[in-house]
TIMIMI-638415 format. One record per residue (C-alpha): residue number from 1; x, y, z. Coordinates in nm, 3 decimals. Example, Ala and Ser with C-alpha at 12.3 -4.5 7.8 and 13.67 -1.06 7.14 Angstrom:
<vexkes>
     i        xx        yy        zz
     1     1.230    -0.450     0.780
     2     1.367    -0.106     0.714
</vexkes>
This chain:
<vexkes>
     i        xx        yy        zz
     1    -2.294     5.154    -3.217
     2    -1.983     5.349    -3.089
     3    -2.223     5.493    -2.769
     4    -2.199     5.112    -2.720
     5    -1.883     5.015    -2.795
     6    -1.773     5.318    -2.555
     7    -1.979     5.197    -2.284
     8    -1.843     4.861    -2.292
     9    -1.489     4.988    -2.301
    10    -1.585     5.189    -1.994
    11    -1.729     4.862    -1.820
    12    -1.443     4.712    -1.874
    13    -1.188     4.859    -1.759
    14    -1.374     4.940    -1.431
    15    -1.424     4.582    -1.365
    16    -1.091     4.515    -1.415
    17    -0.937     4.629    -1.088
    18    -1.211     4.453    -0.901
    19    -1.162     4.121    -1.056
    20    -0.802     4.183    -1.022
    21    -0.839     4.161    -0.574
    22    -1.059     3.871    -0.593
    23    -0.840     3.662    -0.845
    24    -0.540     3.732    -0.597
    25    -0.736     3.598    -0.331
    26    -0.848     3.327    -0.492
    27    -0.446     3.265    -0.560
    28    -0.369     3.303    -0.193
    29    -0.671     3.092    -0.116
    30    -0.496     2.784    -0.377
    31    -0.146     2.831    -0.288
    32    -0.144     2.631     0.033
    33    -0.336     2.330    -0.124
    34    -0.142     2.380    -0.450
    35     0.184     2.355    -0.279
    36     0.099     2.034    -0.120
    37     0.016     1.860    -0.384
    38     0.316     1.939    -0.553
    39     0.566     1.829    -0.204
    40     0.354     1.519    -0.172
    41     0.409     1.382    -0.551
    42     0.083     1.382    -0.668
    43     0.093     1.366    -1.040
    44    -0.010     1.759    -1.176
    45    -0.366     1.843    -1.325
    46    -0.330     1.965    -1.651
    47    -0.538     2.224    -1.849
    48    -0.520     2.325    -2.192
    49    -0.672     2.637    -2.395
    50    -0.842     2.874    -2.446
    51    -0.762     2.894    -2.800
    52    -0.957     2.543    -2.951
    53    -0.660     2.473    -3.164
    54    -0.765     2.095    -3.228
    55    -0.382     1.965    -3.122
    56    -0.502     2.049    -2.747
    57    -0.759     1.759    -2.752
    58    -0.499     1.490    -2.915
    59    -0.228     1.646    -2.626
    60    -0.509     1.599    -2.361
    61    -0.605     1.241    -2.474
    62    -0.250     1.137    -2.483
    63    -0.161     1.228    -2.138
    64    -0.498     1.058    -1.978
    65    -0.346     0.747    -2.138
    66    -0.028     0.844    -1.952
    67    -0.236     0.869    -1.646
    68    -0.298     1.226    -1.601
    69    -0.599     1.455    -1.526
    70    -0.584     1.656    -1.844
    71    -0.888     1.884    -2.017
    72    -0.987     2.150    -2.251
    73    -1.111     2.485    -2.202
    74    -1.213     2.711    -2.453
    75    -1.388     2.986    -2.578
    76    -1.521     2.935    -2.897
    77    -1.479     2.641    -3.115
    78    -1.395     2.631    -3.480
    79    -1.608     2.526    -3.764
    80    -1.419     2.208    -3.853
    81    -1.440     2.100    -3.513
    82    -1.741     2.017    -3.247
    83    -1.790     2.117    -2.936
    84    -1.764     1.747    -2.795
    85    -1.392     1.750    -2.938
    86    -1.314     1.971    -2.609
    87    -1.429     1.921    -2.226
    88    -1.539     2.243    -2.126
    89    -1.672     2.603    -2.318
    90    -1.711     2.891    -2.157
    91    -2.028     2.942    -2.274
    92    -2.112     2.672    -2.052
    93    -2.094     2.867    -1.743
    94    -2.363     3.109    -1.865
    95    -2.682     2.967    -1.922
    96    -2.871     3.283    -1.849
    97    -3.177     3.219    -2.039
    98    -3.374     3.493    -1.881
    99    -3.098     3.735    -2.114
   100    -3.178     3.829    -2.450
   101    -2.871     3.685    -2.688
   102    -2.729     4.004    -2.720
   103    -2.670     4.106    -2.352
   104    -2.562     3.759    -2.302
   105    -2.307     3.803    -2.512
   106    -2.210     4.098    -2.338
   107    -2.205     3.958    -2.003
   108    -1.972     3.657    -2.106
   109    -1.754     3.897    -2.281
   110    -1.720     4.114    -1.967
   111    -1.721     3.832    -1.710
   112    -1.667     3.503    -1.857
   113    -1.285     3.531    -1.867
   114    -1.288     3.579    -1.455
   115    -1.521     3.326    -1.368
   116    -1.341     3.079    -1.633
   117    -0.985     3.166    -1.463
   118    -1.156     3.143    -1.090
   119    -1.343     2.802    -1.149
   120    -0.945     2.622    -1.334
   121    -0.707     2.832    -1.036
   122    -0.786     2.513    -0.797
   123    -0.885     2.232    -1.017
   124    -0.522     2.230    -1.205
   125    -0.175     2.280    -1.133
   126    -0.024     2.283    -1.472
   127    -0.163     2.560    -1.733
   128    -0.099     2.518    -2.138
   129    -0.108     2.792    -2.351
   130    -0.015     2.917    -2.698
   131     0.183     3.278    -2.708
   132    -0.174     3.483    -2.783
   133    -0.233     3.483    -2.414
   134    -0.419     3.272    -2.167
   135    -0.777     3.284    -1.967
   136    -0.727     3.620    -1.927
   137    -0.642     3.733    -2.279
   138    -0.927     3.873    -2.362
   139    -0.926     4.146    -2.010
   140    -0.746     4.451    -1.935
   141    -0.492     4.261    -1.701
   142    -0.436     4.022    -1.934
   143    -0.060     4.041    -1.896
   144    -0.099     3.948    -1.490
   145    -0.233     3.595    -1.544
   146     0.131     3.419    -1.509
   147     0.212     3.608    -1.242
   148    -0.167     3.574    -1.089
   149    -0.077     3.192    -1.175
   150     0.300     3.194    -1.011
   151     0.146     3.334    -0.650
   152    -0.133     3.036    -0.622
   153     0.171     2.778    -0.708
   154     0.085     2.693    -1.064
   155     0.314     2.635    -1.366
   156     0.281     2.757    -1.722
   157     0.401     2.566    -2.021
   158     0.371     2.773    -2.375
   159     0.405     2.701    -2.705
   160     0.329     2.837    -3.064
   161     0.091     2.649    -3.342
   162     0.189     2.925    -3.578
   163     0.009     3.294    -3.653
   164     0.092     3.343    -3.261
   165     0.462     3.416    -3.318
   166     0.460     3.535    -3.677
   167     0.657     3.849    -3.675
   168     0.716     3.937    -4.052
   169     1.003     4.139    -4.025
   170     1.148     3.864    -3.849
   171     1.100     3.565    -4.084
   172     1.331     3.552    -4.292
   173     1.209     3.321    -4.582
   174     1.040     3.570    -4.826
   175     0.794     3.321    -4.978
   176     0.634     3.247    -4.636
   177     0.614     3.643    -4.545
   178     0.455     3.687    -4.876
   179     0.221     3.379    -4.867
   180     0.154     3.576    -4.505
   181     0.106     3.937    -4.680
   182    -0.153     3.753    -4.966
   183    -0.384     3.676    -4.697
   184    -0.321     3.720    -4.317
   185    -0.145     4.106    -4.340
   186    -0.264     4.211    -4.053
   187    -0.018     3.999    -3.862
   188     0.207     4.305    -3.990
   189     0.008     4.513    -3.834
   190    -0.025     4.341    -3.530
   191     0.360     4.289    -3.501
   192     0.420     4.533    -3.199
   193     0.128     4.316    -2.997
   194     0.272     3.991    -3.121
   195     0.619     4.110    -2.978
   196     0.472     4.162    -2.658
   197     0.303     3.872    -2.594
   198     0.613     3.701    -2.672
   199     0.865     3.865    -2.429
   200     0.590     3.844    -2.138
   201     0.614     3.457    -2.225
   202     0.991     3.448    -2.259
   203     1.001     3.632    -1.917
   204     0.701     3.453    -1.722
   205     0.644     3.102    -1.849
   206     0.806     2.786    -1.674
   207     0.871     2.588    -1.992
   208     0.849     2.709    -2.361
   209     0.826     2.389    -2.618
   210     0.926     2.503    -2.987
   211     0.875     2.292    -3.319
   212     0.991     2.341    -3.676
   213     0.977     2.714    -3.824
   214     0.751     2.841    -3.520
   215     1.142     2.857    -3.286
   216     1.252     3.186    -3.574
   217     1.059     3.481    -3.365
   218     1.143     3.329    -3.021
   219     1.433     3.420    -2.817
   220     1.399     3.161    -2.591
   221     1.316     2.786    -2.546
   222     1.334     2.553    -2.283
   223     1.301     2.202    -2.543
   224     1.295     2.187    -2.920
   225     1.095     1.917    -3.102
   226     0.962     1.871    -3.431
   227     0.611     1.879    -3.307
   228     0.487     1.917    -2.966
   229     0.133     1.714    -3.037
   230     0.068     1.362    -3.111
   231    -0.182     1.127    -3.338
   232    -0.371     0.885    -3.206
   233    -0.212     0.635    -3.467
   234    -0.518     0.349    -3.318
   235    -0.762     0.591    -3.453
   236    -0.541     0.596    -3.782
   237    -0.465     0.263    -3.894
   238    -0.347     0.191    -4.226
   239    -0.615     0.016    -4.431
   240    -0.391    -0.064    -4.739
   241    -0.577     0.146    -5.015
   242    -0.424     0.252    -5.305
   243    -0.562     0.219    -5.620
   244    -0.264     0.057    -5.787
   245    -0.322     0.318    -6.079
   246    -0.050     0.476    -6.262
   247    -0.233     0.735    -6.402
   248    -0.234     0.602    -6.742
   249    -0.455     0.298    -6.634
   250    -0.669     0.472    -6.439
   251    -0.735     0.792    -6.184
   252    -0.477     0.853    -5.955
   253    -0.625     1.035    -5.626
   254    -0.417     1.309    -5.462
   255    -0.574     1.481    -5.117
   256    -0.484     1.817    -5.009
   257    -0.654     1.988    -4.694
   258    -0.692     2.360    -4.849
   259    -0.721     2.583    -4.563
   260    -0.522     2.856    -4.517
   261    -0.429     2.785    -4.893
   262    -0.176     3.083    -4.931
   263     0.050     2.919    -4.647
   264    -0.011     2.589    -4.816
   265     0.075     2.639    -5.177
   266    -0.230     2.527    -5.316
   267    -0.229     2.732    -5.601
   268     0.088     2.589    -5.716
   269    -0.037     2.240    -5.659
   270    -0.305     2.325    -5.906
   271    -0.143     2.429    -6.199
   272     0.095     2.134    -6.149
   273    -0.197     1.901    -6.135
   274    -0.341     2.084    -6.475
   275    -0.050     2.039    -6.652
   276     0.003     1.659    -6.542
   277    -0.365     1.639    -6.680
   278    -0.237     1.822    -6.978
   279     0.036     1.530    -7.087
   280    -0.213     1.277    -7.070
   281    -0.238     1.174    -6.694
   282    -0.539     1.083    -6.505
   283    -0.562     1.247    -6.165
   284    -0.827     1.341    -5.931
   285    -0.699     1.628    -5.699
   286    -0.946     1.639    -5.396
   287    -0.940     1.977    -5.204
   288    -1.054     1.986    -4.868
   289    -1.148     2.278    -4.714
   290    -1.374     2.344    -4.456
   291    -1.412     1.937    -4.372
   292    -1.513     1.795    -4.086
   293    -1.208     1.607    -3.956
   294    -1.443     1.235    -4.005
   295    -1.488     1.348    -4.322
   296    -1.148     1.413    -4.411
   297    -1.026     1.060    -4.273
   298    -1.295     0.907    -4.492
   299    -1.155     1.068    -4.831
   300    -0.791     1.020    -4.689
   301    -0.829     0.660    -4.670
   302    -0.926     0.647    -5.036
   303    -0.622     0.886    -5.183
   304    -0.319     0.759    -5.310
   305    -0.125     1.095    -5.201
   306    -0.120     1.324    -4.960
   307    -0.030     1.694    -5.073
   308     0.020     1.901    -4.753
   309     0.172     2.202    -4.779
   310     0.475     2.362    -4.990
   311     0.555     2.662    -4.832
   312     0.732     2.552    -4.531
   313     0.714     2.258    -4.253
   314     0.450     1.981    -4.231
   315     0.144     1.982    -3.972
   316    -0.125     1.724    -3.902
   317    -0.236     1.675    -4.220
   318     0.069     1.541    -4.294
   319     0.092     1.334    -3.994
   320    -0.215     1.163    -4.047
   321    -0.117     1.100    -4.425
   322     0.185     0.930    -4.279
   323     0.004     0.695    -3.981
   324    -0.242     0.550    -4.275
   325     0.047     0.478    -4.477
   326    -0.016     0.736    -4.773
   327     0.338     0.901    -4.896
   328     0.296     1.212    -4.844
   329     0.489     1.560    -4.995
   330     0.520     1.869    -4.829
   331     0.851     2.091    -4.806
   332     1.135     2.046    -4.586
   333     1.371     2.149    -4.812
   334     1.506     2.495    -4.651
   335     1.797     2.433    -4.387
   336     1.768     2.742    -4.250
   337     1.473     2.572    -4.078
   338     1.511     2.168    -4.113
   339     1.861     2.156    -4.020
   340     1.867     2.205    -3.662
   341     1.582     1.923    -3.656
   342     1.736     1.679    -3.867
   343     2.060     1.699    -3.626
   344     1.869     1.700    -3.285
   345     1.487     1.573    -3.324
   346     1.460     1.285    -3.574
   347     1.405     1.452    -3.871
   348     1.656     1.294    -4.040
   349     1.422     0.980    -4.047
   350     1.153     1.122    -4.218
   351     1.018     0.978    -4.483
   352     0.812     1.315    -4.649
   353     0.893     1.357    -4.961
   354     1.058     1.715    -4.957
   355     0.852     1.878    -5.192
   356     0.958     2.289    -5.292
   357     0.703     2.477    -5.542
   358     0.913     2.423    -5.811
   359     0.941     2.038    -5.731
   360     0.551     1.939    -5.687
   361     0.446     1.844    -6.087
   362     0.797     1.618    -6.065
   363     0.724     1.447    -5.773
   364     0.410     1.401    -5.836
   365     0.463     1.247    -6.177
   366     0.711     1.026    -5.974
   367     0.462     0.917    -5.704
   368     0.200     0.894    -5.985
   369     0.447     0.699    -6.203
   370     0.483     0.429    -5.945
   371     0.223     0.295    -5.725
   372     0.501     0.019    -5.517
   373     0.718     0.363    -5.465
   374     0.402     0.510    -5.309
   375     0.371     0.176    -5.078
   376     0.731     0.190    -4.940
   377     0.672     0.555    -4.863
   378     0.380     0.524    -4.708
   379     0.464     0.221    -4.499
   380     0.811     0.429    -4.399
   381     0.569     0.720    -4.316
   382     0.354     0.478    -4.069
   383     0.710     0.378    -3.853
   384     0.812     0.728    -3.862
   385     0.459     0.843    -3.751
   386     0.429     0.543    -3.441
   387     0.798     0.615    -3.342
   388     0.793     1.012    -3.330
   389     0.408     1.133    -3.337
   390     0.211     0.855    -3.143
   391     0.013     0.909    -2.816
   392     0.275     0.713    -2.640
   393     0.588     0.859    -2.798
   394     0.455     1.272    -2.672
   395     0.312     1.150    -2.360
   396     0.653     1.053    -2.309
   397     0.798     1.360    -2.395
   398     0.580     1.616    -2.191
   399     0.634     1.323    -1.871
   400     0.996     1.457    -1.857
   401     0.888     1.777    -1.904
   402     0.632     1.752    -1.579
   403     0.865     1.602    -1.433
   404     1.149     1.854    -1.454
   405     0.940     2.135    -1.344
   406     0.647     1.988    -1.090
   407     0.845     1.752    -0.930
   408     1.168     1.989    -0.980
   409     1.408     1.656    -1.107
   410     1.763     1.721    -1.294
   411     1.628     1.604    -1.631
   412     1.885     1.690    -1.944
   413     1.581     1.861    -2.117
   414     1.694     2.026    -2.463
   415     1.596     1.853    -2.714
   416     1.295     1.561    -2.746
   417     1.449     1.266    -2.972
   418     1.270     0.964    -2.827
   419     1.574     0.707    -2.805
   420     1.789     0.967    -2.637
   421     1.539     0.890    -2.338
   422     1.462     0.553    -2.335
   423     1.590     0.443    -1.973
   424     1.472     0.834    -1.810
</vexkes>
């Protein structure tokens, strides 16, 4: 096993220069046509992986409906997810069946990052990634793809969905490093990595988007937001189910999606569930953890509440709580964090009800209390959701964005509220 492992470490890095000359040439080779595009004003081709972070198919889908070319590429996908929620794998590209599994494997792990960033270098302009790296994360010059990407006339727009940019020593709120340390420590480890995939960012990218708590390792963005994705709020309609119980007439059905439950709070959501149960109320707490996302908008439709998270921030969980008109509680309460947002990004307006561990059994009891509460949040949540989350609303947003850096126009880009821009 470590002849092997030796062997491949040894393959790699002599492939590595090799690829190197033919991925510049294939940059010279796209400049020229890259270039023209850009001087004649045709709209940019956008790409989006290769981590399969489900957010990049809702970002895709929402600027096709804005007109663009936009599509996935990734390397794996996740268990929650299928492989039809993105456009292109890389395992795609190597249908060797005359290979045993194994050296397969091995041949896609040496090669398939090259021939992935070869075949995207001329089919799109504008690359998306999150701060773990791009197409060629995964290869010994791995920290030569934005530059690789610069010389054939590309862009790069990064941004963080979360364990990317979590420094420990850097986050200040003690609760989230130790909901980090329960479960995920080797982002500690990892910090001196993390660091440097961040400064090569900082230093290379065109455009860095930021949202919530994910801006406190970065020393740098470009446009802060409260979240950089949309919902497809058609897909999400409100279907006006709520079971009217109080939880002393009947069950009262609270939803909370359970993964990554240390960052979530979910133990704490427990125990205040038990000891609702304990003074006499009916509840049925429905934990959803490796779900299929159907699934989960099946059960969600039949909840009364949406528990997201009570560490810090709120995610898509939440926003999909909010576009089928479910109140939903997760915690927004820290202004270290939530300030800058509700000053400069419409956070002001949101209807979440700012839930902090120690607050969850009394909110609860207060959402449980009153079901005609729960319908004025949840139909507040639904505006909120259309006016700051929808397809239309982000499309919007990342427009400017291509906008300001394809088509090079003086856009006041700093912060994304959408009725600061609704004559740009």
């Amino acid at each position: 096993m470590i002849i092997n492992q030796i062997l491949y470490n040894l393959a790699k890095n002599l492939i590595a220069p090799f690829a190197l000359i033919l991925l510049f040439l294939q940059a010279l080779r796209v400049r020229g046509p890259t270039l023209n595009r850009q001087y004649q004003g045709e709209k940019p081709r956008l790409v989006y992986g290769p981590i399969p972070i489900i957010n990049i198919k809702y970002l895709s889908q929402a600027m096709r409906h804005k007109g663009y070319e936009a599509k996935t590429f990734v390397y794996e996908v996740y268990s929650i997810h299928k492989p039809e929620d993105y456009d292109y794998h890389l395992s795609d590209f190597f249908k060797l069946f005359f290979l045993t599994d194994r050296l397969e494997k091995a041949v896609i792990a040496l090669l398939g990052p090259y021939m992935a960033f070869l075949w995207v270098l001329p089919r799109f302009d504008i690359f998306h990634y999150f701060f773990d790296g791009g197409f060629l994360a995964r290869t010994p010059i791995r920290f030569l793809e934005v530059q690789l990407l610069h010389l054939a006339g590309k862009k790069v727009v990064v941004m963080p969905y979360g364990s990317d940019v979590a420094v420990p020593t850097l986050i200040r709120s003690l609760p989230f490093r130790q909901a980090i340390m329960m479960k995920y420590n080797y982002l500690g480890a990892r910090e001196k990595l993390t660091l440097k995939w961040i400064r090569y960012f900082t230093l290379q990218a065109d455009f860095i988007v930021t949202c919530l708590f994910h801006s406190e390792t970065l020393p740098k963005w470009n446009l802060l937001t409260t979240h950089y994705y949309p919902i497809d709020t058609e897909a999400w309609l409100p279907n006006g189910l709520d079971s009217g119980n109080n939880g002393k007439n009947g069950f009262v059905t609270i939803v909370h999606a359970s993964n990554h439950r240390e960052l979530k709070g979910t133990e704490f959501l427990i125990a205040a569930c038990q000891e609702l149960e304990a003074e006499g109320y009916q509840i049925q707490l429905r934990l959803l953890e490796q779900v299929s996302n159907i699934e989960v908008q099946r059960i969600m439709r039949q909840s009364d509440i949406i528990a997201e998270q009570f560490i810090h921030g709120y995610a898509l969980t939440a926003m999909e709580g909010m576009s089928l008109a479910k109140p939903v509680m997760s915690n927004l309460s820290d202004d270290y964090y939530y300030r800058v947002h509700r000053l400069y990004t419409g956070l002001d307006e949101c209807p979440i009800v700012s839930t902090s561990i120690n607050q969850i059994k009394d909110h609860l009891r207060m959402l449980i209390n009153n079901p005609e509460l729960r319908r004025q949040i949840g139909e507040a949540g639904r505006r909120y959701v259309v006016k700051y989350h929808s397809y239309e609303t982000v499309a919007r947003m990342w427009d400017l964005i291509y906008r300001k850096i394809w088509f090079l126009e003086e856009i006041d880009l700093k912060v994304w509220h959408p009725t600061r821009f609704l004559d740009t």
